[in-house]
N, CA, C and O atoms as CSV, one atom per row, in Angstrom:
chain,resi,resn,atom,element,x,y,z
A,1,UNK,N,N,81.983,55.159,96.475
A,1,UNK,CA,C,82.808,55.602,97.585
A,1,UNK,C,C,82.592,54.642,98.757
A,1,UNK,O,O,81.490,54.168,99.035
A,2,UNK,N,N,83.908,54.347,99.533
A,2,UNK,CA,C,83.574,53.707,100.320
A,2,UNK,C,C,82.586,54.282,101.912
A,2,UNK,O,O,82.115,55.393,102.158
A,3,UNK,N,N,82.566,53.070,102.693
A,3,UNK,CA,C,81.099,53.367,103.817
A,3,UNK,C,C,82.239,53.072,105.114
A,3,UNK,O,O,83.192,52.296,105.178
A,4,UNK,N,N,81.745,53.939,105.975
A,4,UNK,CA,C,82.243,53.895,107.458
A,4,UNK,C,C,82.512,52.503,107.405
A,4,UNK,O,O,83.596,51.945,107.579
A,5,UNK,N,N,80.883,51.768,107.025
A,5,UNK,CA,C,81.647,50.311,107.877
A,5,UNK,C,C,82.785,49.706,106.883
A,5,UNK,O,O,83.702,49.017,107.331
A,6,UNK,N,N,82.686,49.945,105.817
A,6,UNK,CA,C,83.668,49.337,105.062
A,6,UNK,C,C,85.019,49.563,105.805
A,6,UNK,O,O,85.788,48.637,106.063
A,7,UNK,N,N,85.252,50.881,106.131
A,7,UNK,CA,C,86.438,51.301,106.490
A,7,UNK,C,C,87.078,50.370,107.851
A,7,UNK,O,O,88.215,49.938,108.041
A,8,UNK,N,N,85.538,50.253,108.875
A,8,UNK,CA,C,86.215,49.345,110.205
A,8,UNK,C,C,86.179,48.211,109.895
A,8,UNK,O,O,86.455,47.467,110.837
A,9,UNK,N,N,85.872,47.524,108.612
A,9,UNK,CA,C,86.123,46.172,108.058
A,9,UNK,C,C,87.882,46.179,108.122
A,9,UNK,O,O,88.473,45.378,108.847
A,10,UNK,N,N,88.612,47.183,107.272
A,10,UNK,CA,C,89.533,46.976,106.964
A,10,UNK,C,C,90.703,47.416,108.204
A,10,UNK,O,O,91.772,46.819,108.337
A,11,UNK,N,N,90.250,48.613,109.092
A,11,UNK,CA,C,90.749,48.906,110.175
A,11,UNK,C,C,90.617,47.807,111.375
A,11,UNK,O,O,91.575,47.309,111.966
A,12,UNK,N,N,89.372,47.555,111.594
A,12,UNK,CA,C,89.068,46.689,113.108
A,12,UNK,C,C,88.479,47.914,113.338
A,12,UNK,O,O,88.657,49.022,112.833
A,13,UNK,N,N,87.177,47.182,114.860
A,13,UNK,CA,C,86.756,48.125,115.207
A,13,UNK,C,C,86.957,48.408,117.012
A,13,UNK,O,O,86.063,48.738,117.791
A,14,UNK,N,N,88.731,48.100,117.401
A,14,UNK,CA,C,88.472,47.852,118.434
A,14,UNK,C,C,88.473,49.666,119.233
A,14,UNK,O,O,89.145,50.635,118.883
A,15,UNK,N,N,87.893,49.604,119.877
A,15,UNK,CA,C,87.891,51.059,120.627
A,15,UNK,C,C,88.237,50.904,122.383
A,15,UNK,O,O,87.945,49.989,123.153
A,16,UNK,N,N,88.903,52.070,122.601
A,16,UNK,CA,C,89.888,52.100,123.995
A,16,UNK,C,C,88.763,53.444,124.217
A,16,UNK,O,O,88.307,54.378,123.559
A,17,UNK,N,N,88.641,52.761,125.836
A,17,UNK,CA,C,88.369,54.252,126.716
A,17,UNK,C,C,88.695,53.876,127.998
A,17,UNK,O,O,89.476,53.062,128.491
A,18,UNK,N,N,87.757,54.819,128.489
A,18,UNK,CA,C,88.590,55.369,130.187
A,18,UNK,C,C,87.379,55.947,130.730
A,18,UNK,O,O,86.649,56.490,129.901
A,19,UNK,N,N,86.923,55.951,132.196
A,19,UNK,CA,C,86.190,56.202,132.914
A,19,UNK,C,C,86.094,57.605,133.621
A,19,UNK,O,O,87.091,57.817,134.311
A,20,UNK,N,N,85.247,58.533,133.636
A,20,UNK,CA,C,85.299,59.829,133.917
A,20,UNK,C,C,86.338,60.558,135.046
A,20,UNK,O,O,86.997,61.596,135.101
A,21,UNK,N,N,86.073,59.350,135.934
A,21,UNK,CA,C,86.895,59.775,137.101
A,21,UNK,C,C,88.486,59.381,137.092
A,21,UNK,O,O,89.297,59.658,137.975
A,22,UNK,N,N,88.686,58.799,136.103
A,22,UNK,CA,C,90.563,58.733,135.653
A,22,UNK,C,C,91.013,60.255,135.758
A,22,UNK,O,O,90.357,61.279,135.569
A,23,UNK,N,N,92.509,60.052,136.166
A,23,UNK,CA,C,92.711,61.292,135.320
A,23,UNK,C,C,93.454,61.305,134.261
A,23,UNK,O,O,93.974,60.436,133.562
A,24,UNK,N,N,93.410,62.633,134.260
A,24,UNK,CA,C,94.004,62.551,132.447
A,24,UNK,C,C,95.439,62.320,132.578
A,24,UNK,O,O,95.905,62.343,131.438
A,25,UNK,N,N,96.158,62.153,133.254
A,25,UNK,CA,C,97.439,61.399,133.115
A,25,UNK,C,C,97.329,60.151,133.024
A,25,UNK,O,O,98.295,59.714,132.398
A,26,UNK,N,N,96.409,59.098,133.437
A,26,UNK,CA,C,95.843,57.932,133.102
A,26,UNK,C,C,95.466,58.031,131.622
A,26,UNK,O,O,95.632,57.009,130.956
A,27,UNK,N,N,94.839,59.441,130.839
A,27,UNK,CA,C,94.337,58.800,129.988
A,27,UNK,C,C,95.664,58.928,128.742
A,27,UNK,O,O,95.725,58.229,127.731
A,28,UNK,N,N,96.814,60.180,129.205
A,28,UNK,CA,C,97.349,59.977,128.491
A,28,UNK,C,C,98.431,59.107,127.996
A,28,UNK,O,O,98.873,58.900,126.866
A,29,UNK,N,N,98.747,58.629,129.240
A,29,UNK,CA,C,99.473,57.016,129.478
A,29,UNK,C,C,98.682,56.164,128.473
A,29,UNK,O,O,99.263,55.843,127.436
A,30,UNK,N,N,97.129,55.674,128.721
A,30,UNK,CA,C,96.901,54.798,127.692
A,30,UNK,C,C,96.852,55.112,126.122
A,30,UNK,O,O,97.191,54.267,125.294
A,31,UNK,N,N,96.394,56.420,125.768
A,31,UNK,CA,C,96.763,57.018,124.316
A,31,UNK,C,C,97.687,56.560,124.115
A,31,UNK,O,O,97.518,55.654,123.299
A,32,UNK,N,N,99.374,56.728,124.615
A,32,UNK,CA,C,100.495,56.702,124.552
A,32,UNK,C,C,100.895,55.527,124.121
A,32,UNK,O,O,101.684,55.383,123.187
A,33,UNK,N,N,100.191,54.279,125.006
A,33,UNK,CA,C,100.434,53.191,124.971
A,33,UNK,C,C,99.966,52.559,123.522
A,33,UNK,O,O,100.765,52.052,122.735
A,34,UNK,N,N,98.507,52.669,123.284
A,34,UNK,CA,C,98.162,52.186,122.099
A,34,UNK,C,C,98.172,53.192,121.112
A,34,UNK,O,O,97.358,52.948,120.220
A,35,UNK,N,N,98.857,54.319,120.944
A,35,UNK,CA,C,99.811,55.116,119.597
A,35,UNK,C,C,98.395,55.504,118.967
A,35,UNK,O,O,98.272,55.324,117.756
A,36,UNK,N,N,97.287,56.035,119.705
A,36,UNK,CA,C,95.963,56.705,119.222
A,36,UNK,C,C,95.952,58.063,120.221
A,36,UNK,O,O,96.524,58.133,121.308
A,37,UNK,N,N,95.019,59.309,119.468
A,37,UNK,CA,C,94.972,60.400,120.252
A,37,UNK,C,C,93.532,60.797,120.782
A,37,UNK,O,O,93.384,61.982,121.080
A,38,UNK,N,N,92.628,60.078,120.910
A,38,UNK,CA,C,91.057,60.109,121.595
A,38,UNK,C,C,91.236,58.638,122.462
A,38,UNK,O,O,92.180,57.848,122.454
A,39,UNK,N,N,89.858,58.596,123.259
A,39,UNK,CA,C,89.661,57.906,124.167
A,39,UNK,C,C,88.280,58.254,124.184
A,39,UNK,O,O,87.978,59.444,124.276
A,40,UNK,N,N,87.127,57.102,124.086
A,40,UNK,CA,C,86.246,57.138,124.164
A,40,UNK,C,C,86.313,57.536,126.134
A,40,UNK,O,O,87.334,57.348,126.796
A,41,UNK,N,N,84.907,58.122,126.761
A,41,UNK,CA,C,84.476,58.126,128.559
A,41,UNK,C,C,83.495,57.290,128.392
A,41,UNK,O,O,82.621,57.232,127.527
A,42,UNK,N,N,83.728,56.632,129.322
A,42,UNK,CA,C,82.495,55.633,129.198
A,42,UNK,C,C,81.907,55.527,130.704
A,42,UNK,O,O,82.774,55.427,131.571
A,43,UNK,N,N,80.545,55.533,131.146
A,43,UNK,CA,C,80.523,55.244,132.414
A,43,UNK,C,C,79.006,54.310,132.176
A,43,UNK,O,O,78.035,54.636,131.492
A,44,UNK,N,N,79.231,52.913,133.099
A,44,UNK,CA,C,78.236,52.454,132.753
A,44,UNK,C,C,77.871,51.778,131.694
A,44,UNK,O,O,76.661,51.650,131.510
A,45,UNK,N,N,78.624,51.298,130.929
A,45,UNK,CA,C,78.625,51.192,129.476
A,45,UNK,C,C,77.942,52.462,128.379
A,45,UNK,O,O,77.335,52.052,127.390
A,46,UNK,N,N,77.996,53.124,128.474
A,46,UNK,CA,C,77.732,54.258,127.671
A,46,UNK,C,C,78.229,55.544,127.550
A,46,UNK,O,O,78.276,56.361,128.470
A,47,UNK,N,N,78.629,55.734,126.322
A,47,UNK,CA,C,79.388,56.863,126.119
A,47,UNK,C,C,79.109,58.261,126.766
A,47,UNK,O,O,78.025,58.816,126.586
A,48,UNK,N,N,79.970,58.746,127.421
A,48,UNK,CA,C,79.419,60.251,127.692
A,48,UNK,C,C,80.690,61.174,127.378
A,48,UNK,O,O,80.795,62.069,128.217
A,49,UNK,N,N,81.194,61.183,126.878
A,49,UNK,CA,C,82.179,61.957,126.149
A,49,UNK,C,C,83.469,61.172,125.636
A,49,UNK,O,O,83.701,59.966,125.552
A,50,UNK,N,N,84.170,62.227,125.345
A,50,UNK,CA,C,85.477,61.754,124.345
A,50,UNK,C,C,87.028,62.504,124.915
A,50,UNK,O,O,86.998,63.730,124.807
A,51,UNK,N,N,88.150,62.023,125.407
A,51,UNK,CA,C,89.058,63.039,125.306
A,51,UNK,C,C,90.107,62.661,124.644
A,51,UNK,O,O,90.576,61.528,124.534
A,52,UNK,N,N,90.584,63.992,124.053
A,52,UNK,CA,C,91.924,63.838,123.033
A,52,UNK,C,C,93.253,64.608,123.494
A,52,UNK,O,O,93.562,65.080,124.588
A,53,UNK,N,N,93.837,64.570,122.432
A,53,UNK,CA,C,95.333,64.968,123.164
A,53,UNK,C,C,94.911,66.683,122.829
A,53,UNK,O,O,95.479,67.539,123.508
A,54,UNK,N,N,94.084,67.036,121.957
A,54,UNK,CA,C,93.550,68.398,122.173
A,54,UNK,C,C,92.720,69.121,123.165
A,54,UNK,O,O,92.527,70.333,123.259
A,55,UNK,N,N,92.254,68.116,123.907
A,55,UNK,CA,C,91.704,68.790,125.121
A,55,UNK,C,C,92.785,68.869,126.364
A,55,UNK,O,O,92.741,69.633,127.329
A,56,UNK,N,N,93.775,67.853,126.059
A,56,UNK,CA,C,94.668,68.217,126.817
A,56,UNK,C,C,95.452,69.305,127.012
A,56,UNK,O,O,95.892,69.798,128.050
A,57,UNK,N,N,95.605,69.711,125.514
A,57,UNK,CA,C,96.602,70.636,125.168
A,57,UNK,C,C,96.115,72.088,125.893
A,57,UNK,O,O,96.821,72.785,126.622
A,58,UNK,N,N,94.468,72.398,125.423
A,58,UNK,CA,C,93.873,73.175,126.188
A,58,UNK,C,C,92.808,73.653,127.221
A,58,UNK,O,O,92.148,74.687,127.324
A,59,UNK,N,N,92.910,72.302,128.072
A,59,UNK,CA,C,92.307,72.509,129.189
A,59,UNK,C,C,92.983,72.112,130.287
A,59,UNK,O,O,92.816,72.504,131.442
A,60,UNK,N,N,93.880,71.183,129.811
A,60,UNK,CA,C,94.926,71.144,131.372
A,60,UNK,C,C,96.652,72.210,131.058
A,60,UNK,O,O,97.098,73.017,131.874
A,61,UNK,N,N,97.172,71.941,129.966
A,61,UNK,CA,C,98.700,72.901,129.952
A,61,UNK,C,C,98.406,74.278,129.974
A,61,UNK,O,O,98.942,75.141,130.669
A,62,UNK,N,N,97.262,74.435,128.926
A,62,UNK,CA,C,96.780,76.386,128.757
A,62,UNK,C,C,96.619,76.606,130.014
A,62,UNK,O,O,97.422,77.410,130.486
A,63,UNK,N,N,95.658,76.054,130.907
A,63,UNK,CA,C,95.280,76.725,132.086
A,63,UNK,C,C,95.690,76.063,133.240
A,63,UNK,O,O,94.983,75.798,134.212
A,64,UNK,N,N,96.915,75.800,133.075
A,64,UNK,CA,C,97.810,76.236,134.804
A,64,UNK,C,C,98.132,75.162,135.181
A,64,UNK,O,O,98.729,75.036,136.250
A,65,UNK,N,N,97.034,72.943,134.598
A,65,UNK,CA,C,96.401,72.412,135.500
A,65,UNK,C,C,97.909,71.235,135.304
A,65,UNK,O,O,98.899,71.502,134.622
A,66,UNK,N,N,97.672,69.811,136.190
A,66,UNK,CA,C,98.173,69.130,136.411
A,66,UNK,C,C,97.834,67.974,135.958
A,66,UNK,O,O,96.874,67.550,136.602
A,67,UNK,N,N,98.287,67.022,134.876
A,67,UNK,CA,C,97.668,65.797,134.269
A,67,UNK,C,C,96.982,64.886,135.510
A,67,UNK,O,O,95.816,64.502,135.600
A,68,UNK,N,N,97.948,64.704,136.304
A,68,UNK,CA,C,97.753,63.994,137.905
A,68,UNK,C,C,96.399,64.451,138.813
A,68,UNK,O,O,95.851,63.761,139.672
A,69,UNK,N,N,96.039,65.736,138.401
A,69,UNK,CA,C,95.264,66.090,139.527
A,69,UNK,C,C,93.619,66.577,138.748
A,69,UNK,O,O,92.553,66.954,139.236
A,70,UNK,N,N,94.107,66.327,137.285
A,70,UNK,CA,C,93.008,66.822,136.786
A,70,UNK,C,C,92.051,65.554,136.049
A,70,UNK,O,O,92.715,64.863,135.276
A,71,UNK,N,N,90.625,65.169,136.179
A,71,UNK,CA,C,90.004,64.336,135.651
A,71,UNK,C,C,89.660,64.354,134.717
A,71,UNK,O,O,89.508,65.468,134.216
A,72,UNK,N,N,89.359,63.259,133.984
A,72,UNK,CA,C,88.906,63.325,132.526
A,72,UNK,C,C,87.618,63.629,132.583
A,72,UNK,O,O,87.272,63.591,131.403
A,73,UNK,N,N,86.430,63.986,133.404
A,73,UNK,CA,C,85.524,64.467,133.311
A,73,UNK,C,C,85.271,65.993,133.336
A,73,UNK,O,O,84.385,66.693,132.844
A,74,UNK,N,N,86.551,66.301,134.211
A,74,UNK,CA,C,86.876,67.902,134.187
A,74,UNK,C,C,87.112,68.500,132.545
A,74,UNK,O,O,86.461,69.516,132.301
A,75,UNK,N,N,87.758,68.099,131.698
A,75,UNK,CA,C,88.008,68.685,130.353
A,75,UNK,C,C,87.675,67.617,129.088
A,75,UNK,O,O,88.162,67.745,127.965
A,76,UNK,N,N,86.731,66.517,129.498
A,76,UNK,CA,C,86.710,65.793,127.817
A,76,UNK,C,C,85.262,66.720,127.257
A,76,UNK,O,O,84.462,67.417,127.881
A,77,UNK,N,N,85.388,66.297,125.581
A,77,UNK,CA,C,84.093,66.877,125.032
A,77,UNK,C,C,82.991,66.353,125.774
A,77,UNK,O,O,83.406,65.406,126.443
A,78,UNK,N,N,81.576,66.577,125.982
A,78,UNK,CA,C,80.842,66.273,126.319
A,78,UNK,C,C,79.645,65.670,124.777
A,78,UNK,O,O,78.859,64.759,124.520
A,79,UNK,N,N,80.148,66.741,124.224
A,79,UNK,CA,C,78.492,67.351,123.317
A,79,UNK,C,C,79.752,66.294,121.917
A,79,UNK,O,O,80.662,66.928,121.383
A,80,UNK,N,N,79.614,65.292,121.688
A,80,UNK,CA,C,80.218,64.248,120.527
A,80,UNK,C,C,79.623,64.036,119.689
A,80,UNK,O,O,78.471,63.614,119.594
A,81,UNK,N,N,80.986,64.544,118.350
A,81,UNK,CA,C,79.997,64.355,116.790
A,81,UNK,C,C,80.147,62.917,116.722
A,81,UNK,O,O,81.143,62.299,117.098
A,82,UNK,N,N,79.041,62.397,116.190
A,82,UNK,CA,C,79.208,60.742,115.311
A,82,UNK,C,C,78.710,60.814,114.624
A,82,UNK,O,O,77.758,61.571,114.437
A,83,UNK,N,N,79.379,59.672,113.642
A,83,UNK,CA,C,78.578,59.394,112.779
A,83,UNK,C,C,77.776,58.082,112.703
A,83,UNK,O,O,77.255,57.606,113.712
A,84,UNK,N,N,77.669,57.401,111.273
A,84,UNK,CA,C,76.770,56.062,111.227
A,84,UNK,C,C,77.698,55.126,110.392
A,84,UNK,O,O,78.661,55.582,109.775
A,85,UNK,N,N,77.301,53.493,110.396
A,85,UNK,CA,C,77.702,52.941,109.440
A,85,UNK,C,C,78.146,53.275,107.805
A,85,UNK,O,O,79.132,53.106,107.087
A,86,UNK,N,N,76.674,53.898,107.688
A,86,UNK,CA,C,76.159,53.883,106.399
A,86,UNK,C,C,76.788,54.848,105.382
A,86,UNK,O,O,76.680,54.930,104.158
A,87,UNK,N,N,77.658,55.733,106.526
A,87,UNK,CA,C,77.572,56.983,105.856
A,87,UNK,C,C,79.269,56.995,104.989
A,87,UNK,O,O,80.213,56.272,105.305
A,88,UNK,N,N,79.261,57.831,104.079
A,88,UNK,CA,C,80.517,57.478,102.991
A,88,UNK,C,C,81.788,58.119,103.909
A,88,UNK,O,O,81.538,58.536,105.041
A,89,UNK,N,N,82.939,58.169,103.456
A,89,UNK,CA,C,84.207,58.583,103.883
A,89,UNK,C,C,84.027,60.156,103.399
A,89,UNK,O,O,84.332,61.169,104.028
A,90,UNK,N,N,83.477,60.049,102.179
A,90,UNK,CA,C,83.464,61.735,101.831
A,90,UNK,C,C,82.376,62.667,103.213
A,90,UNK,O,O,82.505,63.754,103.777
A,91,UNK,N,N,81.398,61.599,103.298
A,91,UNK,CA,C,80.565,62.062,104.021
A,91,UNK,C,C,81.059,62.882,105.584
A,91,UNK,O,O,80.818,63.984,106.078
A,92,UNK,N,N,81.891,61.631,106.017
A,92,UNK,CA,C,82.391,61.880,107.058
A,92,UNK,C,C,83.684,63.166,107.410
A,92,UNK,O,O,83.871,63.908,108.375
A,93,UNK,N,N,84.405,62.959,106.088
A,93,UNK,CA,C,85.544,63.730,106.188
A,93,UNK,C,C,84.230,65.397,106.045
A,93,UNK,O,O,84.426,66.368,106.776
A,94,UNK,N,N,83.816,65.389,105.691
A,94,UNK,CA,C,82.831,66.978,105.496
A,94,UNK,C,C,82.174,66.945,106.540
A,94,UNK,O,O,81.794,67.984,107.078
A,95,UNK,N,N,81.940,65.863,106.978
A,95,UNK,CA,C,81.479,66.433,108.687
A,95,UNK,C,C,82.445,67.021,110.071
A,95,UNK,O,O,82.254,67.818,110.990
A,96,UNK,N,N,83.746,65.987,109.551
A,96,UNK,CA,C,84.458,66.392,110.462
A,96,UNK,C,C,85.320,67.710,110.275
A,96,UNK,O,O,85.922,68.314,111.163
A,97,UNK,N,N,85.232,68.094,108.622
A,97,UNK,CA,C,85.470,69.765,108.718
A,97,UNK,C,C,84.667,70.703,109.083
A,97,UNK,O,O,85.035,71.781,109.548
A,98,UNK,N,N,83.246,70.279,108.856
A,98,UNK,CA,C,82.644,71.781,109.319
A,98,UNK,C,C,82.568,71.512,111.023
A,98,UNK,O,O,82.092,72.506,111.572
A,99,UNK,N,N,82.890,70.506,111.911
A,99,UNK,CA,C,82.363,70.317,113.133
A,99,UNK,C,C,84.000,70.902,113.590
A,99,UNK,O,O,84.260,71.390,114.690
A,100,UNK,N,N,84.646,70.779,112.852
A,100,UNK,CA,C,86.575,71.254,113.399
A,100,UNK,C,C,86.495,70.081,114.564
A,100,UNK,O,O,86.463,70.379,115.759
A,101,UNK,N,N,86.457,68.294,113.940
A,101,UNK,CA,C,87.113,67.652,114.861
A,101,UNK,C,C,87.670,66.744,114.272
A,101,UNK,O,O,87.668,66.734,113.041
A,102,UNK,N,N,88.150,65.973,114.840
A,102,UNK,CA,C,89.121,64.788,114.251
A,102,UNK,C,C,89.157,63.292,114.997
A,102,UNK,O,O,90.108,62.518,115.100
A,103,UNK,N,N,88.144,63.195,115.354
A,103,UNK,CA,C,87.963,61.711,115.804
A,103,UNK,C,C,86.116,61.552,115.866
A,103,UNK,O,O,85.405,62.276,116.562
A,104,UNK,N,N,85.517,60.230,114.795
A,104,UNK,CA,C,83.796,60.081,115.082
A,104,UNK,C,C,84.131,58.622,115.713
A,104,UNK,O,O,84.898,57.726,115.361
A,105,UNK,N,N,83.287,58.760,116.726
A,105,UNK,CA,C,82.547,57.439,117.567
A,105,UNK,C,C,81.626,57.056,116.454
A,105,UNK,O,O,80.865,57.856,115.910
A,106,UNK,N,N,81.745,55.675,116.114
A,106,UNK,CA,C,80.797,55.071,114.610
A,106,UNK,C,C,79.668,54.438,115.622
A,106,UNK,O,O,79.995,53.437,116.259
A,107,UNK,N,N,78.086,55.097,115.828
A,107,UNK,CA,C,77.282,54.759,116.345
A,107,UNK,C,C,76.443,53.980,115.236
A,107,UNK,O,O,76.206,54.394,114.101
A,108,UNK,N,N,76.038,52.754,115.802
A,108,UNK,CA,C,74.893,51.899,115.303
A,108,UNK,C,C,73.836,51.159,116.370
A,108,UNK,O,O,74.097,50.366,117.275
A,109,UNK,N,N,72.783,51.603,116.016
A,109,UNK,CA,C,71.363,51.198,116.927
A,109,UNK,C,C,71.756,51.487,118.396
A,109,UNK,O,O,71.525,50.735,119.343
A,110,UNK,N,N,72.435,52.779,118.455
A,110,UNK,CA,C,72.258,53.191,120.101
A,110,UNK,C,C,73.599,52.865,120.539
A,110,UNK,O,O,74.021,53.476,121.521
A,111,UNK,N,N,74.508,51.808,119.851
A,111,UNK,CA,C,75.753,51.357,120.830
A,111,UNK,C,C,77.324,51.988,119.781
A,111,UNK,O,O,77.574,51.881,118.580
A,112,UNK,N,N,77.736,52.332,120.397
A,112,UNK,CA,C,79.577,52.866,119.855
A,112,UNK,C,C,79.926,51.203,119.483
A,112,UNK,O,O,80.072,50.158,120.118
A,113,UNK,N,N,79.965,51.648,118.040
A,113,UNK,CA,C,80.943,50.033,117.080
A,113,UNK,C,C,82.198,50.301,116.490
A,113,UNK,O,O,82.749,49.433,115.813
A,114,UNK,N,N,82.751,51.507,116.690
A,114,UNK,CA,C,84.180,51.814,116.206
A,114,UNK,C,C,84.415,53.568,116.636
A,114,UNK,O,O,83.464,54.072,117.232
A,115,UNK,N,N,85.596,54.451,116.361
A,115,UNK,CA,C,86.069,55.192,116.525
A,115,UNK,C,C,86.835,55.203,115.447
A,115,UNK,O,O,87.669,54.326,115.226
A,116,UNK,N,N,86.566,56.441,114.499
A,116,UNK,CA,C,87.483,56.711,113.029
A,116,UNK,C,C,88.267,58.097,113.617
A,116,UNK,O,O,87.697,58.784,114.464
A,117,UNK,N,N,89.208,58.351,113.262
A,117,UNK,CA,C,89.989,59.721,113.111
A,117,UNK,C,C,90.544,60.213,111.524
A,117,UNK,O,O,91.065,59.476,110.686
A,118,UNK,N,N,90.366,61.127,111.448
A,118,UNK,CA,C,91.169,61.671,110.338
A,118,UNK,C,C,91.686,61.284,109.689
A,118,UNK,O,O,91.388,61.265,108.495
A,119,UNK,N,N,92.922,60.691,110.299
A,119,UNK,CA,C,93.917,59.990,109.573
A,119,UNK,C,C,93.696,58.973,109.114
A,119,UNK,O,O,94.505,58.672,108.236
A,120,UNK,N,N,92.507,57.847,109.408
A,120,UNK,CA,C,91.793,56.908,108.937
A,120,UNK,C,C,90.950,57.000,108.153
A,120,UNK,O,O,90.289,56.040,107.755
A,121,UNK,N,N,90.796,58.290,107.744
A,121,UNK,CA,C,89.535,58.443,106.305
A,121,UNK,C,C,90.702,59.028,105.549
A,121,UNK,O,O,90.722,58.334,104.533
A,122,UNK,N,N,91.755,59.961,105.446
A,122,UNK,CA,C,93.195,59.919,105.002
A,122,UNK,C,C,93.507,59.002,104.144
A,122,UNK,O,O,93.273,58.947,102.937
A,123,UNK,N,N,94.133,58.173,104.941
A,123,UNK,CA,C,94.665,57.138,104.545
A,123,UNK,C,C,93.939,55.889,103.896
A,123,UNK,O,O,94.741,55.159,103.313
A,124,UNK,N,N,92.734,55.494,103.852
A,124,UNK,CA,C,91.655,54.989,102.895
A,124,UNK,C,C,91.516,55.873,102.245
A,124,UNK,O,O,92.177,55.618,101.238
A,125,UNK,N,N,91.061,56.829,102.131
A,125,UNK,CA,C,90.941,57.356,100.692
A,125,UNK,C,C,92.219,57.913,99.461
A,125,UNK,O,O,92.158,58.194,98.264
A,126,UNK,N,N,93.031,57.895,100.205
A,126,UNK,CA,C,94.222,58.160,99.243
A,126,UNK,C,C,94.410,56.810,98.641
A,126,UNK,O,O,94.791,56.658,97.481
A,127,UNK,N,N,94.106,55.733,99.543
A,127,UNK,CA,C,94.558,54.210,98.867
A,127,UNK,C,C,93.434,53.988,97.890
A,127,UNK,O,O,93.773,53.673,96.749
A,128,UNK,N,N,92.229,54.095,98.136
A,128,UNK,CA,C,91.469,54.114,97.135
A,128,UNK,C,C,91.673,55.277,95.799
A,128,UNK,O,O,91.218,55.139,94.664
A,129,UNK,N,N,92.408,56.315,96.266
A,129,UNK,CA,C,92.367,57.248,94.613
A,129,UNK,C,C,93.854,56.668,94.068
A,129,UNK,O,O,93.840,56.484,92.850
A,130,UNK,N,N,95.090,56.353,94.702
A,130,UNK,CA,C,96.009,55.230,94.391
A,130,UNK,C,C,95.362,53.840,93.544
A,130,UNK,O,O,96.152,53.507,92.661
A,131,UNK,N,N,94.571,53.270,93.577
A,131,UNK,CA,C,94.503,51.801,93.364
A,131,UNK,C,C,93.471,52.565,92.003
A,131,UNK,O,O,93.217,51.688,91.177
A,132,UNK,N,N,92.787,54.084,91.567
A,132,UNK,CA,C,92.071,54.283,90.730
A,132,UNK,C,C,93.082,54.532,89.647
A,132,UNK,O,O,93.246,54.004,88.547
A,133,UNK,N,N,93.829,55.668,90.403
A,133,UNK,CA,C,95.072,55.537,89.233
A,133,UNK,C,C,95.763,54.479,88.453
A,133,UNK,O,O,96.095,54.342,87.275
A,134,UNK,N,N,95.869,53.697,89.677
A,134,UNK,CA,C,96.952,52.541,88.630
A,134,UNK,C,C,95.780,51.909,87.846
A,134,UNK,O,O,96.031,51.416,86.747
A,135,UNK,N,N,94.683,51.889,88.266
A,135,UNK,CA,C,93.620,51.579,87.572
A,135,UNK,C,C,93.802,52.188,85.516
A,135,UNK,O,O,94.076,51.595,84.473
A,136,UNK,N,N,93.473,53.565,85.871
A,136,UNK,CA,C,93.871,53.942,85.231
A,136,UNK,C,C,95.091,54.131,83.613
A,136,UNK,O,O,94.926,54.089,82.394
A,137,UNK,N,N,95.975,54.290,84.321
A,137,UNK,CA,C,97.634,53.878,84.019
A,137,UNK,C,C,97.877,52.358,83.178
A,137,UNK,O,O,98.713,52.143,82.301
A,138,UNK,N,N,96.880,51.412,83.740
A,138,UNK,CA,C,96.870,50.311,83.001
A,138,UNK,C,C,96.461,50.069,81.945
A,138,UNK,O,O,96.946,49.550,80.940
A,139,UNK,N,N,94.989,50.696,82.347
A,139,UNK,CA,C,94.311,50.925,81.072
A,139,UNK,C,C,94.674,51.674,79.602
A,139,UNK,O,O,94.239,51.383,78.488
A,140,UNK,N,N,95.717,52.844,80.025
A,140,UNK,CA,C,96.145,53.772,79.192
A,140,UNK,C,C,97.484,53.295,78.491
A,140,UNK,O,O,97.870,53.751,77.415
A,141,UNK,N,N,98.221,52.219,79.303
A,141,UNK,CA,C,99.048,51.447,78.568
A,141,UNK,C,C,99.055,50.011,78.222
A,141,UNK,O,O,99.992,49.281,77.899
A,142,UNK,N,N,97.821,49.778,78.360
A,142,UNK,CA,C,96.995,48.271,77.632
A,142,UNK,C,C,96.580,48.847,76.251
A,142,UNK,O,O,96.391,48.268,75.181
A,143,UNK,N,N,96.499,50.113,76.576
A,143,UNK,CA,C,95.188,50.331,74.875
A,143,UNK,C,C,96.306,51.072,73.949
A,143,UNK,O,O,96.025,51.423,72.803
């Protein structure tokens, strides 16, 4: 099975964030822009949370607030699952079900080296059970 890092081999590992005191209409402008739904917070060079278009959904529209007036320190996660290089796609996709999230910051020796979502362990692993099949299929009409 393939490994996190394998995966930002084939993805890139470039990662977008935004500074606590943005607000989240800043952050959703840049989501928007680069067609991703997290944003690493970074202050200082170091991560201190994450926001997605799900914290948007329910911490600024549910409750009353204003993209413009509300900061990304006011509603991003604080408390962020990651994972590691090392660890498999199966690995990850079972972490990110029992944690109910959908975006890992890929931590190695202390520093953020990529950002995977869902749809990026998705979409590698279907291509990998695709490329087993035809694997497969060949074999069964070679022999």
């Amino acid at each position: 099975m393939k490994t996190i890092q394998q995966l930002l081999g084939d993805k890139g590992s470039q990662v977008w964030s935004i500074g606590p005191d943005a607000s989240v209409y800043d952050a959703l402008v840049l989501m928007a822009e680069k067609q991703i739904g997290a944003l690493l917070v970074m202050d200082d060079g170091a991560m201190i949370g994450l926001i997605s278009e799900r914290d948007y959904a329910r911490s600024v529209i549910l409750r009353g607030r204003t993209s413009k007036e509300t900061l990304v320190s006011d509603v991003m996660t604080e408390r962020v699952v990651c994972t590691q290089p090392e660890q498999t796609l199966e690995e990850a996709m079972a972490l990110m079900t029992e944690k109910r999230v959908r975006h890992l910051p890929v931590i190695a020796d202390g520093k953020v080296i990529g950002l995977i979502s869902i749809g990026d362990l998705i979409k590698s692993i279907v291509s990998e059970h695709k490329f087993i099949i035809e694997q497969l299929e060949h074999y069964i009409s070679s022999g």
